[in-house]
C-alpha positions as a Python dict, from the first residue, in 0.01 Angstrom:
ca = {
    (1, 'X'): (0, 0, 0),
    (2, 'X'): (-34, 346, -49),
    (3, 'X'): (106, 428, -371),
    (4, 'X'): (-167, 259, -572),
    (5, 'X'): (-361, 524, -670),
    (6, 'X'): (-616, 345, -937),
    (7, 'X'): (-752, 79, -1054),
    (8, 'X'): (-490, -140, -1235),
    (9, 'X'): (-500, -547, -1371),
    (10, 'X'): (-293, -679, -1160),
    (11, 'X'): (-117, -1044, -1142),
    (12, 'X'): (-124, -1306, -804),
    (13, 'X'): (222, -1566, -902),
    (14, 'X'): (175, -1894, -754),
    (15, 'X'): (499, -2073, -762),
    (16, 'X'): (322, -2473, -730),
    (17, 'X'): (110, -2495, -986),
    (18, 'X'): (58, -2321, -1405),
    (19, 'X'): (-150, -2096, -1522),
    (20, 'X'): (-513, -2098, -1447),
    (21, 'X'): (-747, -1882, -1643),
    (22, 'X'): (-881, -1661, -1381),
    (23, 'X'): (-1041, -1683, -995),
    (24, 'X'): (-1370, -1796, -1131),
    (25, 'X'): (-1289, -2039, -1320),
    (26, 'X'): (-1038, -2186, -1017),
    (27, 'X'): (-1353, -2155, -759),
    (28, 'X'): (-1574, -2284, -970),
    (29, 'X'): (-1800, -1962, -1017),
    (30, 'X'): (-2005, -1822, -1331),
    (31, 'X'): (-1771, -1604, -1523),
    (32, 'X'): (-2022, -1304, -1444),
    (33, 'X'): (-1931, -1365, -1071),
    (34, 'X'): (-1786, -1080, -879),
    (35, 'X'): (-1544, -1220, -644),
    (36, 'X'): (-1392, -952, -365),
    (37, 'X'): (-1131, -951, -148),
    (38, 'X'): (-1124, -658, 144),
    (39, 'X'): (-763, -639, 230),
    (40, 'X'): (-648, -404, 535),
    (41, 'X'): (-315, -272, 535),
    (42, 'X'): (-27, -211, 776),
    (43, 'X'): (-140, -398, 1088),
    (44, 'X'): (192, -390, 1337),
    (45, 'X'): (221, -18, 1234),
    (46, 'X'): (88, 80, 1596),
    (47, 'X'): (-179, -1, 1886),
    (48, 'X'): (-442, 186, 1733),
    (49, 'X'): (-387, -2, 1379),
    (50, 'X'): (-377, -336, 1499),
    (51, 'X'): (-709, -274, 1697),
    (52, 'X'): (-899, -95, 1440),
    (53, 'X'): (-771, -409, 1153),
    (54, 'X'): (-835, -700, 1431),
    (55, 'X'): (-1148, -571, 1496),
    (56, 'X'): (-1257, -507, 1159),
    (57, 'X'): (-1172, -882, 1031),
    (58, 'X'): (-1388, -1010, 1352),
    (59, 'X'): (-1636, -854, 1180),
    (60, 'X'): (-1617, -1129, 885),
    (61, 'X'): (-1600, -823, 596),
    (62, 'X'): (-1262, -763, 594),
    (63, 'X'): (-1072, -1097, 517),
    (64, 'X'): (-718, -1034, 478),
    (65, 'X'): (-433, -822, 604),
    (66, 'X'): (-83, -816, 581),
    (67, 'X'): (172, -732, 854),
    (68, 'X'): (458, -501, 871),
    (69, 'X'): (700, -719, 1054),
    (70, 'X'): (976, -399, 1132),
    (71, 'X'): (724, -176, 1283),
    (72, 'X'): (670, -111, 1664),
    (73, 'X'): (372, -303, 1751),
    (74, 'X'): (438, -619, 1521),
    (75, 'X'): (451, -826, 1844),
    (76, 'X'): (126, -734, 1940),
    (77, 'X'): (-15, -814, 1593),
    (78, 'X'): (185, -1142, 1557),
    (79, 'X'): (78, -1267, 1926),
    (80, 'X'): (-325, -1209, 1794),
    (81, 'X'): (-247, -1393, 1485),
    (82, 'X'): (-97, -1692, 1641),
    (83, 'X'): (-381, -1723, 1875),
    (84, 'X'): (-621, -1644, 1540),
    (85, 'X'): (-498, -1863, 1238),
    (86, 'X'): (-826, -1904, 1101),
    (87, 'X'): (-778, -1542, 964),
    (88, 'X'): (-584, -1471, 658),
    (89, 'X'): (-276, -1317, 734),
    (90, 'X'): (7, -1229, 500),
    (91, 'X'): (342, -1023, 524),
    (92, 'X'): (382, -658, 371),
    (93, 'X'): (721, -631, 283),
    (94, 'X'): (824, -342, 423),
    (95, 'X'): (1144, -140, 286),
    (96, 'X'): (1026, 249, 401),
    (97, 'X'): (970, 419, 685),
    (98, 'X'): (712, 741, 583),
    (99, 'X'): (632, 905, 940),
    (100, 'X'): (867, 1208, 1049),
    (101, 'X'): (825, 1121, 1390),
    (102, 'X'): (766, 740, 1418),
    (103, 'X'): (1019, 509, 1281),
    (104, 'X'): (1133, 180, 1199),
    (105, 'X'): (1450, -10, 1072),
    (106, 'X'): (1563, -306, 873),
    (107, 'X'): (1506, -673, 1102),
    (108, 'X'): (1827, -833, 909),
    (109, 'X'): (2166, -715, 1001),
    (110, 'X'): (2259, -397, 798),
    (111, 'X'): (2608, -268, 741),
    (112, 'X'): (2720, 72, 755),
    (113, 'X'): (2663, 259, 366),
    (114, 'X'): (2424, -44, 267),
    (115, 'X'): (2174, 182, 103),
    (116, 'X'): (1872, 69, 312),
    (117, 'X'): (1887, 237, 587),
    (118, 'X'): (1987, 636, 702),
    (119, 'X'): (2250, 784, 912),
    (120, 'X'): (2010, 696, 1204),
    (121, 'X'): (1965, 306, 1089),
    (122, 'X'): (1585, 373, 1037),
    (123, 'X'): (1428, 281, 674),
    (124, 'X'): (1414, 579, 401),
    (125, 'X'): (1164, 791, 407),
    (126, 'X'): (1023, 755, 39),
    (127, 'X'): (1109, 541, -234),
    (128, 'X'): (1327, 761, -420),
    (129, 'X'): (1652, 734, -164),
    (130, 'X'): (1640, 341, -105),
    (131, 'X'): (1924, 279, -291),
    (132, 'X'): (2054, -79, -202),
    (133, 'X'): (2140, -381, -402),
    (134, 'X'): (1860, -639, -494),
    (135, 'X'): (2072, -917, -298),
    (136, 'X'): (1984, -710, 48),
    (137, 'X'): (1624, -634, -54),
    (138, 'X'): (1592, -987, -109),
    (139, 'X'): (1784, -1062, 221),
    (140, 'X'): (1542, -817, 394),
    (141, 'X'): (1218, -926, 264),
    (142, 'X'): (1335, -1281, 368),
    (143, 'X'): (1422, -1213, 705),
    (144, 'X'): (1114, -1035, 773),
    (145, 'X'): (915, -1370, 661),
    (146, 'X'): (1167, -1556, 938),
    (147, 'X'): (1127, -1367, 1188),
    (148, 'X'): (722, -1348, 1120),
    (149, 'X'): (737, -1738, 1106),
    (150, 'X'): (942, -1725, 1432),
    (151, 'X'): (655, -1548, 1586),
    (152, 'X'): (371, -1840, 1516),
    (153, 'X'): (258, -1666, 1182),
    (154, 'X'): (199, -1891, 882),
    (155, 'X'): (173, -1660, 605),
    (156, 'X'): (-79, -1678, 384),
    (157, 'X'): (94, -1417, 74),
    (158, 'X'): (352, -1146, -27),
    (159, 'X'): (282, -757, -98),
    (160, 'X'): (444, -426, -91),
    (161, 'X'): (425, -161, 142),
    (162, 'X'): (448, 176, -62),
    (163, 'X'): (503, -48, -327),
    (164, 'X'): (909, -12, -314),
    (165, 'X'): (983, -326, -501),
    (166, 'X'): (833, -183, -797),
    (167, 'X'): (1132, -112, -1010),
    (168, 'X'): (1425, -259, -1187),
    (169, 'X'): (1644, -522, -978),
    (170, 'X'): (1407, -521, -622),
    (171, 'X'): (1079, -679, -814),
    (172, 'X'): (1305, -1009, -894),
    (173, 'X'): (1445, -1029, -532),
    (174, 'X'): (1113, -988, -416),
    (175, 'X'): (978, -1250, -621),
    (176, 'X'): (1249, -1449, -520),
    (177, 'X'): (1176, -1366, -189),
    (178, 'X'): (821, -1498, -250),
    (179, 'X'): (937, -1808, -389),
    (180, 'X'): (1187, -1907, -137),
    (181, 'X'): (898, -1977, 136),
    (182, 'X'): (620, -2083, -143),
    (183, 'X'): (428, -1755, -103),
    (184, 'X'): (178, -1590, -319),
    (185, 'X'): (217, -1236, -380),
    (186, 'X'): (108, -960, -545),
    (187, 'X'): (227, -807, -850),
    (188, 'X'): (144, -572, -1144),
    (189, 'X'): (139, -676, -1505),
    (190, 'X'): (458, -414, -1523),
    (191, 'X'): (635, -553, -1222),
    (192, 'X'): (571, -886, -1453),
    (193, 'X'): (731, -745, -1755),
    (194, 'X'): (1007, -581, -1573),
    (195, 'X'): (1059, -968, -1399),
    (196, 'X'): (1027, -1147, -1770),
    (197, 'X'): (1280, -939, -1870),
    (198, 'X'): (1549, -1013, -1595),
    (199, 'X'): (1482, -1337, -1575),
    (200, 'X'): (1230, -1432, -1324),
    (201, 'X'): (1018, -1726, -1330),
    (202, 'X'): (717, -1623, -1316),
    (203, 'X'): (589, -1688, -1697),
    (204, 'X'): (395, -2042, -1628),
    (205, 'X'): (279, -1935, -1268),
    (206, 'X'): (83, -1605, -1318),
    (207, 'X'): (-267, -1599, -1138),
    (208, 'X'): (-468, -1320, -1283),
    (209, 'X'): (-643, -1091, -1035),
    (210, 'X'): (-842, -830, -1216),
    (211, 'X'): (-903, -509, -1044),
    (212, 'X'): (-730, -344, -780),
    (213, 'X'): (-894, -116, -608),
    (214, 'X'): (-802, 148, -323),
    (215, 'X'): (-931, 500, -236),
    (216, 'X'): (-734, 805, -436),
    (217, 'X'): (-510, 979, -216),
    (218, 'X'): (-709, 1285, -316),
    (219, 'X'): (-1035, 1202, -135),
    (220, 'X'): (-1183, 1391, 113),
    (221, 'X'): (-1247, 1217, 431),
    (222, 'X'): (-1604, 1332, 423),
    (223, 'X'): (-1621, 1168, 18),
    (224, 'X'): (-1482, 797, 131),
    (225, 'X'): (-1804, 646, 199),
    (226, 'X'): (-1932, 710, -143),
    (227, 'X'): (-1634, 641, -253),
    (228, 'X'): (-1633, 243, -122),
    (229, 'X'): (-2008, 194, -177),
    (230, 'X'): (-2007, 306, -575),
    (231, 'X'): (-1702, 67, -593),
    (232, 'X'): (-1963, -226, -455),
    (233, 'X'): (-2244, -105, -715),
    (234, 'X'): (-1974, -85, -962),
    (235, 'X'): (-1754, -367, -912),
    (236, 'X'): (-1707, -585, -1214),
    (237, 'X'): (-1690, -954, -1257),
    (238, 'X'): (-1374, -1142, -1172),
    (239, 'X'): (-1107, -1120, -852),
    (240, 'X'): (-1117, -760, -740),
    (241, 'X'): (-905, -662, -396),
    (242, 'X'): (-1016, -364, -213),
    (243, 'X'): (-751, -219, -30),
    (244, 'X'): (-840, -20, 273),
    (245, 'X'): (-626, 96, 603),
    (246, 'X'): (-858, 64, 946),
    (247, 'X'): (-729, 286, 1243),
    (248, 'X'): (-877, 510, 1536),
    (249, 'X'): (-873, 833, 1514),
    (250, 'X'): (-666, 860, 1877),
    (251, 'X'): (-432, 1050, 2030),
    (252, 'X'): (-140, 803, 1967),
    (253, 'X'): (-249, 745, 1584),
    (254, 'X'): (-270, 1142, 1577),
    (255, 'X'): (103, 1171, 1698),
    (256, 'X'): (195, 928, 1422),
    (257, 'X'): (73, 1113, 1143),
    (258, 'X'): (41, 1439, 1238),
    (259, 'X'): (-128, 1681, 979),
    (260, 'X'): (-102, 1376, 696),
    (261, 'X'): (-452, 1427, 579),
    (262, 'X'): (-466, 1039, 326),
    (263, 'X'): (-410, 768, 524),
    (264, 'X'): (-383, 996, 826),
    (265, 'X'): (-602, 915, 1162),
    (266, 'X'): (-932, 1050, 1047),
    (267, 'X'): (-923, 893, 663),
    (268, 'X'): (-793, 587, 908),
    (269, 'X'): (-1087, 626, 1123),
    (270, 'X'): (-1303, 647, 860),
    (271, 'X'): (-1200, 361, 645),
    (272, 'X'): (-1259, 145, 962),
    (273, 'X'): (-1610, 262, 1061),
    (274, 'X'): (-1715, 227, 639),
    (275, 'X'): (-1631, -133, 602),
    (276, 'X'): (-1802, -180, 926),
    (277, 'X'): (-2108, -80, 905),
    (278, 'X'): (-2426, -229, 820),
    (279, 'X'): (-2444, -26, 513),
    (280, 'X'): (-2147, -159, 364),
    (281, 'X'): (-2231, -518, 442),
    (282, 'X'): (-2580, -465, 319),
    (283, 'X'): (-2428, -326, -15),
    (284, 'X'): (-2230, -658, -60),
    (285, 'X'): (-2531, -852, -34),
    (286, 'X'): (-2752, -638, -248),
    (287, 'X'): (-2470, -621, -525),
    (288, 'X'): (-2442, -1020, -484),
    (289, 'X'): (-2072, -984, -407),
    (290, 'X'): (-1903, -1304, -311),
    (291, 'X'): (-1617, -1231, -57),
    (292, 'X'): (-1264, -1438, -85),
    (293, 'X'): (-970, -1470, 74),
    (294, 'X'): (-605, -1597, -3),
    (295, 'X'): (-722, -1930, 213),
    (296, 'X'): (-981, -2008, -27),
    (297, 'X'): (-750, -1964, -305),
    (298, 'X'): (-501, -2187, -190),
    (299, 'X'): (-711, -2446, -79),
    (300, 'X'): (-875, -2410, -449),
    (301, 'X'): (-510, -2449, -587),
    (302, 'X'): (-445, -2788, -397),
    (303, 'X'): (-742, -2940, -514),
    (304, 'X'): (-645, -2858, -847),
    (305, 'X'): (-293, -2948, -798),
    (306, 'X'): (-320, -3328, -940),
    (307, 'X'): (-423, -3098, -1278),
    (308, 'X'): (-75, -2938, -1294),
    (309, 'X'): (274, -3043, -1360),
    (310, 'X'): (490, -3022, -1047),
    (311, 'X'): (647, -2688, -994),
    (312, 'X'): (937, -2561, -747),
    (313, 'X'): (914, -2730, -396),
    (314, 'X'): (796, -2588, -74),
    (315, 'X'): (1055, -2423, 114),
    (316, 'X'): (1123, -2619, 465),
}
């Protein structure tokens, strides 16, 4: 999700159940308790991605990931994560293609002029020339969940890659999206406003998550590990998600990104051996940091659910 660039509030919509107060309060914590989620972007991208993100939630400190369902290498990643459902596993909507020399297209059927795709039939490059309707965002988003589903995934959320739902029109058809297969999914307090006022139902279902959190673009490679462990020592009470991007720095994640310096193969490198290492885990212990994932928020939710009215119905 690389266009976050700070720390923002930022709003989880469940579509089953109405508004709880915040994460604490659902898990039964203190209200001084910082509660973390370590979320690892883009696995399916390539080989070297789904390794470095695999490997790092084996390790037990990263606990969810979302998978881009267009890209290359989904297979691989959706043939670990039906043999693995015990990890948390969730879909990044994915509507752009950013790598010059690595690309990937639309999974539902796209017509000539549709605005999603260029002359070659491969996503957009950047946000700013997707110019489709809503109706085949929201057919898009969709049919990535399918096909995901298809492929022995149960999902356990919704986000953004590049965050290209995040204007007028495309944040309703991705809610909708959402709420078609009874997802969670991420989603800004603007997104919210910008939902409110087309008419999205999202007003008695909004899950506040407080901080998220993800390296600036800006960073030096060299400055990331300072950069995640003053984040630990910092971190303030409530739901915070940490977004990170594990990768190797190889020859075939080198090809990829070529001279991108963030999110390239070294920062990608980097990011993986951080949230790795002893020192990182140490620092979550020291700063008595309670790790969570989307699993133990749902399975918080239908505890609670005999506390709320009925809301829209599982999709089947």
């Amino acid at each position: 999700m690389h266009a976050v660039q700070e720390s923002t509030s930022v709003c989880f919509v469940y579509s089953l159940v109405c508004a709880m107060t915040n994460a604490a309060q659902l898990l039964s914590a203190s209200s001084d308790s910082r509660l973390l989620m370590i979320h690892a972007d883009d696995l399916g991208m390539c080989h070297s991605v789904n390794r470095a993100i695999t490997m790092a939630l084996e390790t037990g400190v990263v606990n969810s990931a979302s998978l881009m369902v267009p890209c290359p290498c989904f297979q691989e990643a959706a043939e670990w994560a039906s043999r693995h459902p015990e990890y948390d596993i969730g879909i990044h909507s994915t509507l752009i293609s950013e790598w010059e020399s690595y690309r990937w297209g639309p999974v539902s059927k796209v017509k000539s002029g549709s605005g999603l795709v260029d002359d070659n039939g491969y996503f957009w490059p950047r946000n700013n020339l997707l110019r489709a309707e809503p109706e085949r965002i929201h057919e898009e988003i969709a049919a990535q969940i399918i096909l995901a589903k298809q492929s022995g995934i149960d999902p356990t959320h919704l986000d953004s890659h590049m965050l290209s739902v995040a204007r007028a029109g495309y944040i309703t058809a991705y809610i909708k999206a959402a709420q078609q297969f009874a997802l969670p999914f991420l989603n800004d307090e603007y997104w919210l406003s910008c939902a409110s006022r087309e008419g999205a139902a999202t007003t008695q279902n909004d899950f506040v998550v407080d901080h998220l959190l993800q390296a600036h673009f800006k960073l030096a490679v060299d400055d990331l590990e300072e950069y995640y462990l003053s984040t630990l020592r910092e971190l303030k009470p409530g739901w915070n998600v940490l977004l990170v991007h594990p990768g190797f720095d190889d020859d075939e994640l080198r090809a990829i990104t070529a001279d991108c310096r963030p999110y390239g193969a070294a920062w990608r490198q980097r990011d993986f051996e951080i949230v790795t290492s002893t020192k990182f885990q140490s620092a979550l212990r020291e700063n008595e940091i309670q790790l969570v994932d989307w699993r133990t928020i749902k399975s918080a939710l239908d505890r609670h659910a005999h506390l709320f009215p009925a809301g829209k119905q599982r999709a089947v």
